[in-house]
N, C-alpha and C positions, 0 to 999 in steps of 0.2 A: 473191540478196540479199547472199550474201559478198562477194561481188564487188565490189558496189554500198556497203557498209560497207567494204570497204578501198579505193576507191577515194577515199570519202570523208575518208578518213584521211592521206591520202596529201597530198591537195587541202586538209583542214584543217591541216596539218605546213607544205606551203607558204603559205599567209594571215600562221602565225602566224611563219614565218622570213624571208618574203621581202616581204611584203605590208603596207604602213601603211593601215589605215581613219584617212579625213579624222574628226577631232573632231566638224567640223559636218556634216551632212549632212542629208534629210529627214526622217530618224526620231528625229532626236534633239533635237526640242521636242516639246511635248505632254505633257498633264496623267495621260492615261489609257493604260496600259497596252498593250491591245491595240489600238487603234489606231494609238499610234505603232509597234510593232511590226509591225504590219503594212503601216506605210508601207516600215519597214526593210526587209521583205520586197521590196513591190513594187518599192525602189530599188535592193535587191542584184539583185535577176534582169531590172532593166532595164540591164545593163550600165556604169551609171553608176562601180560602185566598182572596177572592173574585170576581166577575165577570170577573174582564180583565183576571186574573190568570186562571179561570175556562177555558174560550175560549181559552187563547193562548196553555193550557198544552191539552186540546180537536184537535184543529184544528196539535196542533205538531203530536201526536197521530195517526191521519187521514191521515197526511202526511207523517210520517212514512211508516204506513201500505198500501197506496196510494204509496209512490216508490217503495217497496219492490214486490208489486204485478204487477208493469208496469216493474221493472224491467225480474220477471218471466216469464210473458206474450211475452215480447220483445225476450227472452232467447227459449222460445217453440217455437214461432214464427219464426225465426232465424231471426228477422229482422235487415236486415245490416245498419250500420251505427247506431244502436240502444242500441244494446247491451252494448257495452261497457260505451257507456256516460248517460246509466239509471241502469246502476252496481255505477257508481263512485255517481249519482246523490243518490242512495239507501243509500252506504256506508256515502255519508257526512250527509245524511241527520237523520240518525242513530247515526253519531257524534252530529249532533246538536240538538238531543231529549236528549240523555245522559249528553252532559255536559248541558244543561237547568234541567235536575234532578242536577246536581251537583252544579248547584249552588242554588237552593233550600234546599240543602244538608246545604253546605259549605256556601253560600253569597260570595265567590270570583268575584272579577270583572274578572279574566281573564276568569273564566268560561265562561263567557256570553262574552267575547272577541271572544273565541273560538268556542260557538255557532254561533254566528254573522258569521266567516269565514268562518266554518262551509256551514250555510244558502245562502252564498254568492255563495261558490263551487257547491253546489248540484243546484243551481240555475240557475248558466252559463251552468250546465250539459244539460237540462232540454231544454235550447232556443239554445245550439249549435248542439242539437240533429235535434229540430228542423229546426234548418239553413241547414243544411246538406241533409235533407231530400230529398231523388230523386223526382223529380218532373218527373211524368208521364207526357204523351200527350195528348191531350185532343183526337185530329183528329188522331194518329196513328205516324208512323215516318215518317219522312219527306222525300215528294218526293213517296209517296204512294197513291197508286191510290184506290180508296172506291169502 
């Protein structure tokens, strides 16, 4: 999932230095919300807006569906100290696919403000999960005889 969040970073860094989204495109008429969003979707990942656009709305996508499914896994699991920081890593990282449609939508820069923090939260979720992690024994507990 690290991986997959920095790659996304990487790909969201080039959009936003190298990369002009056209003003007009298919998502950006429409009265309702997620529809037009969701056309935004299906026009970034048809290759229309072009490669970098293709990858980053692909790889956001994956990451989505990649928290969402470690969070339920963690959740069945009961795995402690898990749970709750790949719930919040799920939820930002669900903020940061939507407002990245939204500003596909719209062009606002706080959108992608908002993505960004977004990306930033589900991210620290994700390595504090990690940090936490009980570390088993290798040899048993200590002071235990084999």
């Amino acid at each position: 999932m690290l991986v997959g969040y920095a790659l996304q970073f990487v790909l969201g860094m080039t959009l936003n230095l190298f990369v002009t989204i056209p003003d007009v495109h298919p998502g950006t008429s429409g009265d309702e919300y997620f529809s037009r969003s969701f056309t935004s979707l299906l026009w970034a990942l048809s290759g229309a807006g072009g490669p970098a656009l293709f990858t980053h709305a692909l790889v956001g996508a994956a990451l989505f569906a990649g928290s969402v499914t470690l969070f339920v896994t963690c959740v069945l699991r009961r795995a402690r100290g898990w749970r709750w920081l790949t719930g919040i890593a799920a939820f930002f990282t669900f903020g940061a696919f939507f407002n990245g449609m939204s500003f596909l939508d719209y062009g606002e820069d706080f959108s992608s403000a908002i993505m960004a923090g977004c990306w930033l939260i589900a991210t620290g979720a994700i390595v504090v999960a990690l940090i936490r992690r009980e570390q088993r024994p290798v040899d048993g507990p200590v002071g235990s005889a084999r």
